[in-house]
C-alpha positions in Angstrom: -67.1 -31.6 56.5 -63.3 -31.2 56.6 -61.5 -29.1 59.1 -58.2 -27.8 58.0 -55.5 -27.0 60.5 -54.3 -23.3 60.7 -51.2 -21.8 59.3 -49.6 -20.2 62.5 -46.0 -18.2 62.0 -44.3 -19.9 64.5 -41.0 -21.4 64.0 -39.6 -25.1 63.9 -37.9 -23.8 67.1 -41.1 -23.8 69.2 -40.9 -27.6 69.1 -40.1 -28.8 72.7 -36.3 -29.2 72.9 -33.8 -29.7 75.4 -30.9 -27.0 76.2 -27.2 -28.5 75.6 -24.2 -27.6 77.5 -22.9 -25.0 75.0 -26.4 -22.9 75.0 -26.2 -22.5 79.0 -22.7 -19.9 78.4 -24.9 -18.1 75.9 -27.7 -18.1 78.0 -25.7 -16.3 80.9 -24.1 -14.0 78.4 -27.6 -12.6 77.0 -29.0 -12.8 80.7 -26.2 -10.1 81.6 -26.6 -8.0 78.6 -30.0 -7.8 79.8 -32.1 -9.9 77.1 -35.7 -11.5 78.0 -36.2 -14.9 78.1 -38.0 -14.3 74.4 -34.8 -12.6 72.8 -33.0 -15.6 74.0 -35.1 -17.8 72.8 -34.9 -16.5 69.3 -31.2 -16.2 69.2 -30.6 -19.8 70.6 -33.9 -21.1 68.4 -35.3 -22.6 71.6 -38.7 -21.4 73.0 -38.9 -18.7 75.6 -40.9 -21.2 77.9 -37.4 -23.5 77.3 -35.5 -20.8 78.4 -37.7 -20.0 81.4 -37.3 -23.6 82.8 -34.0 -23.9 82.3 -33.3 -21.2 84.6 -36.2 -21.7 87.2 -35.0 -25.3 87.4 -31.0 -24.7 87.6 -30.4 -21.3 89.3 -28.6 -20.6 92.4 -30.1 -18.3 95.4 -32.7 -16.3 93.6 -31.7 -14.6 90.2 -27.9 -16.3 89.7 -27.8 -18.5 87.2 -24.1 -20.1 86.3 -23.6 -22.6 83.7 -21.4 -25.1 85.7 -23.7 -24.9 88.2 -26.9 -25.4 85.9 -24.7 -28.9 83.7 -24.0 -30.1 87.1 -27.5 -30.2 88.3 -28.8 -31.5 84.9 -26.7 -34.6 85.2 -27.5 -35.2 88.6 -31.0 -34.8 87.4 -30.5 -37.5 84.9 -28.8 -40.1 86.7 -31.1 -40.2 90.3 -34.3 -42.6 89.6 -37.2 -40.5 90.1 -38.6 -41.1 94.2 -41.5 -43.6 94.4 -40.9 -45.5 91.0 -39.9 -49.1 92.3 -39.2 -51.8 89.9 -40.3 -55.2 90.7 
C-alpha cells in the first residue's frame, strides 16, 4: 500500500521564518491601517502565526508595537544565554 501526501494550496511562505528588521516598519504601517495579522502575513510572505509572535513577543504596554523597540529586544534576545543551560 502506498500513501501519497496531499496537495494543500499553501504557499512556500508558510515555512517557518524569521521577521528581519525591514518587515518590523511594514508591520507597524499595516497594523495602523488596520490589517489582521493574515493580511500581513500575505503582503510580507510570512505566516500569520509569524506575525502573531512577533508582536506578542516584542510589544510595549498592551497593543503598542514600535519597531525600534521590537529590533532592540530581538538582539537582546539573541545575545543573553538562555537561564539554566550551564556548560561544563
Amino acid at each position: 500500500m502506498v500513501l501519497y501526501r496531499r496537495q494543500t494550496n499553501r504557499s512556500i511562505y508558510h515555512e517557518l521564518q524569521a521577521v528581519i528588521a525591514g518587515q518590523r516598519y511594514q508591520i507597524e504601517a499595516y497594523l495602523r491601517e488596520g490589517f489582521s495579522y493574515r493580511e500581513i502575513g500575505k503582503r510580507l510572505k510570512v505566516s500569520h502565526s509569524t506575525i502573531s509572535r512577533e508582536i506578542r513577543r516584542n510589544r510595549i504596554r498592551e497593543n503598542h508595537y514600535l519597531p525600534e523597540v521590537a529590533q532592540a529586544k530581538t538582539l537582546k534576545r539573541r545575545v543573553q544565554p538562555q537561564s539554566g543551560v550551564y556548560l561544563s
